[in-house]
VMD Tcl script that draws the C-alpha trace (Angstrom):
set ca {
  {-36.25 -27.47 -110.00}
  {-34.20 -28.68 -106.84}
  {-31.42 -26.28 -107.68}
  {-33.81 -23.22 -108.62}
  {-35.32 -23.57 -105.25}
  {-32.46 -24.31 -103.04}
  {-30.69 -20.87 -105.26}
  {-33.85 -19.11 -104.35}
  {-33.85 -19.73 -100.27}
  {-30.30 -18.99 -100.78}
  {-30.90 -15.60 -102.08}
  {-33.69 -14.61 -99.67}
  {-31.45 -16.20 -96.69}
  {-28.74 -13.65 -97.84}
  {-31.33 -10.86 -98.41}
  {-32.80 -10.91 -94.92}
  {-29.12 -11.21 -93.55}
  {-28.29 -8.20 -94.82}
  {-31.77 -6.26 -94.05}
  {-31.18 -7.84 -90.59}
  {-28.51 -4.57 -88.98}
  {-30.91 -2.08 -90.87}
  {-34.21 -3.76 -89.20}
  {-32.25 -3.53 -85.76}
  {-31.52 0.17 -86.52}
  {-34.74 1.36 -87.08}
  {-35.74 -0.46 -83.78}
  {-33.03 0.80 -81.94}
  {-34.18 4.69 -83.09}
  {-38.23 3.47 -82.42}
  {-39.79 5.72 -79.96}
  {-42.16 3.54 -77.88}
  {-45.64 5.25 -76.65}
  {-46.23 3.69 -74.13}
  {-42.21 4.35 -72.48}
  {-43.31 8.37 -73.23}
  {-46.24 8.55 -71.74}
  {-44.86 6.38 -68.50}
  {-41.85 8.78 -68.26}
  {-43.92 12.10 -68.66}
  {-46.66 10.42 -65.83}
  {-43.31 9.70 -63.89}
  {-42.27 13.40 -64.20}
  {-45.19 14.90 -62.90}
  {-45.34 12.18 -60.01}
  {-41.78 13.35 -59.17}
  {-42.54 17.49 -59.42}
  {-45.83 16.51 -57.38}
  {-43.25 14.87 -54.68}
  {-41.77 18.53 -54.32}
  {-44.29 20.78 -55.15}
  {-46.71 20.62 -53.18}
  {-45.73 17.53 -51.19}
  {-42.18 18.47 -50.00}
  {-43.55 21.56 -49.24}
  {-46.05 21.23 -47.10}
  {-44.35 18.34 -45.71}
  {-41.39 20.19 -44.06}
  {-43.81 23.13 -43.43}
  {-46.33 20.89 -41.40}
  {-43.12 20.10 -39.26}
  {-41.79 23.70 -38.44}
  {-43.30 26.10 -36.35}
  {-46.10 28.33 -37.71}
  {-44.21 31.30 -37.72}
  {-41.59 29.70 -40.46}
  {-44.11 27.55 -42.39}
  {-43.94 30.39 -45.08}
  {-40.29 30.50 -44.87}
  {-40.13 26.43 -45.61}
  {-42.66 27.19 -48.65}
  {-40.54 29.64 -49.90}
  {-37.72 27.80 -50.15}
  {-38.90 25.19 -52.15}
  {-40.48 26.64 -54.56}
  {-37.34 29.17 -55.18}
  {-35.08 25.64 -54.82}
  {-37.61 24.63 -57.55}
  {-37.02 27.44 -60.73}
  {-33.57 28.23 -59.82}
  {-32.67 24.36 -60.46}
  {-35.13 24.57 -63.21}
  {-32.83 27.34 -65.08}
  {-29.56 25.51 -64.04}
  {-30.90 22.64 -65.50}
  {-31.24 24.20 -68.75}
  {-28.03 25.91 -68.71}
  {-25.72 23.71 -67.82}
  {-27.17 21.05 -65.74}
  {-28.22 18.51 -68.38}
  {-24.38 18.84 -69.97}
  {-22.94 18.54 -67.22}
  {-24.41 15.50 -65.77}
  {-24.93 13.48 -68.86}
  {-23.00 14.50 -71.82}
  {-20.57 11.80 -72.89}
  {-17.55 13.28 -74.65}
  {-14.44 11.76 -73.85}
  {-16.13 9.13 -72.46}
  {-14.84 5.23 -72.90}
  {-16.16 1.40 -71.70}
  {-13.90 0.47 -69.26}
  {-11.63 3.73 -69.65}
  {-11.25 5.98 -66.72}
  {-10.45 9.74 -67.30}
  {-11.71 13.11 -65.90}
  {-14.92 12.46 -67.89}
  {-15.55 9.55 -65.84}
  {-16.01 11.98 -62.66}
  {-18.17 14.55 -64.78}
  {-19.19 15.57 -68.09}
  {-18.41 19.02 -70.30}
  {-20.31 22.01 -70.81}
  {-20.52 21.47 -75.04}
  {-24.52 20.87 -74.68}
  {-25.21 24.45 -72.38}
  {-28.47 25.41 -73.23}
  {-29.34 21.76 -74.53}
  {-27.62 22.56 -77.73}
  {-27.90 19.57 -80.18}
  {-31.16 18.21 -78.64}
  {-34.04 18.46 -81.33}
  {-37.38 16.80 -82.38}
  {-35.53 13.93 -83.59}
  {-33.67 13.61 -80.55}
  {-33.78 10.45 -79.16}
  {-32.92 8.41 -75.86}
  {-33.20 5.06 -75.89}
  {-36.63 4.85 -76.62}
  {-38.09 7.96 -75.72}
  {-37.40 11.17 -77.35}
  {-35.02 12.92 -75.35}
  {-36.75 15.77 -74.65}
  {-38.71 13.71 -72.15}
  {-35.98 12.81 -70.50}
  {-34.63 16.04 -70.13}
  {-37.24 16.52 -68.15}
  {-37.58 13.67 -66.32}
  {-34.28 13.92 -65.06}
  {-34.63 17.61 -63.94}
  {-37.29 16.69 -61.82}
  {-34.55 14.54 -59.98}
  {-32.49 17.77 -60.04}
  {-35.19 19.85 -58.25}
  {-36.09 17.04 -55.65}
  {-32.57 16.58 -54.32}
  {-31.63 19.75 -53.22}
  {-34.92 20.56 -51.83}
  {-34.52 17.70 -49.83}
  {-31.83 19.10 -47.73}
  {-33.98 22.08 -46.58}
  {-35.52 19.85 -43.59}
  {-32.01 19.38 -42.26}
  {-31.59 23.01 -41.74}
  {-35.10 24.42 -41.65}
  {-35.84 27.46 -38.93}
  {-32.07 28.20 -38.84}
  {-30.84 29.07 -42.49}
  {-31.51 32.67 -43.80}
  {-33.04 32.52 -47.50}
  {-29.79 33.91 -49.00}
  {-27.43 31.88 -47.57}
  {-29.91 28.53 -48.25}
  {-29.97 29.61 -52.04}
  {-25.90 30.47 -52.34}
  {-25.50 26.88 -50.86}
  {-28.52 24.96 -53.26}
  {-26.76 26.16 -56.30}
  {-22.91 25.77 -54.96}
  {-23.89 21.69 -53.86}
  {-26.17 21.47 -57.31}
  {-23.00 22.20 -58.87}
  {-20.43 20.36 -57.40}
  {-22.18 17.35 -55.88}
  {-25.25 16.61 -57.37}
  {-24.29 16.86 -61.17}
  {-20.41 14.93 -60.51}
  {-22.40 12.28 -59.02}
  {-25.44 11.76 -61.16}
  {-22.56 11.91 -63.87}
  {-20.76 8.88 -62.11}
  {-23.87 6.50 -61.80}
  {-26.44 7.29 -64.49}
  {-24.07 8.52 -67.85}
  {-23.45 5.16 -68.68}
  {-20.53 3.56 -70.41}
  {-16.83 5.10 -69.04}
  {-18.68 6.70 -65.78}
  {-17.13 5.50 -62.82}
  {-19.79 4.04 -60.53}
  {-22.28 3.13 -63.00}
  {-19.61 1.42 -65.09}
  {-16.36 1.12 -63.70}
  {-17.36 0.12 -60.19}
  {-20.62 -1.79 -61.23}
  {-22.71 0.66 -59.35}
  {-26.53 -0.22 -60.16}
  {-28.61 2.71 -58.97}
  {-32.21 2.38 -60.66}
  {-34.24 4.72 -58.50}
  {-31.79 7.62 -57.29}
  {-30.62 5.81 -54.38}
  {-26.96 6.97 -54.65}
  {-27.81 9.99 -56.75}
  {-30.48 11.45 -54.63}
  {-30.66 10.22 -51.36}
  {-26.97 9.40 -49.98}
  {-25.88 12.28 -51.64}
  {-28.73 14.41 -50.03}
  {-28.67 12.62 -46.82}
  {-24.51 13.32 -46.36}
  {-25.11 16.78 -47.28}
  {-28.21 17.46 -44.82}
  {-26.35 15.38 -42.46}
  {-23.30 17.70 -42.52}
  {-25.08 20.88 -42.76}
  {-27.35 20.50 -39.82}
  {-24.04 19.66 -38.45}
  {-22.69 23.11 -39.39}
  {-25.51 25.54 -38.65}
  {-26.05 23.69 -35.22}
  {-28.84 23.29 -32.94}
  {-32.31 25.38 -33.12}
  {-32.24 28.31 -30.47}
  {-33.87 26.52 -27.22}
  {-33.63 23.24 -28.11}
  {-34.12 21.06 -25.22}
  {-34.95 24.42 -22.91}
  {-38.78 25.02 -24.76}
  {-41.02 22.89 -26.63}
  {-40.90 23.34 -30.35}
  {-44.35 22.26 -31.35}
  {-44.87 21.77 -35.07}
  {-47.05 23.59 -37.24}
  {-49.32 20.52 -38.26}
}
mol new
graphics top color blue
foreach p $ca { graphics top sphere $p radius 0.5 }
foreach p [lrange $ca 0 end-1] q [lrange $ca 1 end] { graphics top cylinder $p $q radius 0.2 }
display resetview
């Protein structure tokens, strides 16, 4: 009786062993509700921080005659990065072909263009443990955010044109290398090679917004009677 019990624990010791890497599967591919529904309330609470509060933010400090101007631009800043997002932006920043732990290669500084058009993301897509989908568009809020950011560095002195051109030139070629070296994870270069730990966009979005308002204000130069008139603004 000994033996028949002691061959029976055995067998169901062995049996949950081996069901043990298929249980930790179907965990790992869960989707959790309540990590969706935080990330979609995050989303909005990010698109809120840009439309309408960017907005009316840098167009309470200009001067009424540009406050449309300011509101302009973000909004436009808002769909254009919308549709690069979509395109190419998504691939760009977070695919991970090529990529290896503790490797570094050119897809360690950015990522390819295979998932243009988020090719390959379904319904069954999934991102940790949230469908991907969501996080799509949680990180395309980012995307919107950053570049509008920059518009208070050179508001009143950009022409519309020339403010686009340069949106979708530094979207390109700054924001999506670097959000590709902190946040694509294993082989990127700051977020694993250097140890770089950037959990709220502090690298992604503000340095790298900050440098780039910093220089072009820089660049365009001062507002036209600065320090000869007073420059009230609007609100």
């Amino acid at each position: 009786m000994t033996s028949r019990t002691a061959g029976k624990l055995a067998l169901t010791g062995l049996l949950l062993g081996g069901l043990a890497p298929v249980a930790q599967a179907a965990d790992e591919a869960t989707i959790s509700s309540g990590d969706t529904a935080w990330l979609i309330t995050a989303s909005a609470l990010v698109l809120f921080m840009t439309l309408p509060g960017l907005a009316l933010f840098y167009g309470g400090l200009v001067r009424a005659k540009n406050v449309l101007s300011v509101l302009m631009q973000c909004f436009a800043i808002a769909s254009v990065m919308t549709l690069l997002w979509v395109v190419y932006g998504y691939s760009v920043a977070f695919s991970t072909g090529g990529m290896e732990q503790g490797v570094f290669n050119l897809n360690s500084l950015v990522g390819g263009v295979g998932g243009m058009f988020l090719r390959g993301i379904g319904p069954d897509s999934v991102s940790g443990t949230i469908p991907e989908a969501v996080f799509v568009m949680f990180q395309m809020t980012f995307a919107i955010i950053t570049p509008a950011l920059i518009v208070g560095a050179f508001a009143e002195r950009m022409k519309f044109k020339a403010m686009m051109l340069f949106s979708v030139i530094w979207f390109t070629f700054s924001y999506l290398p670097v959000c590709h070296m902190a946040w694509a994870g294993d082989g990127s270069l700051f977020g694993d090679l250097w140890g770089v730990l950037d959990f709220a966009g502090g690298t992604v979005v503000h340095i790298n917004a900050g440098i780039a308002g910093l220089v072009a204000c820089i660049m365009v130069g001062k507002r036209l009677g600065y320090g000869r008139e007073p420059i009230p603004p609007h609100s």
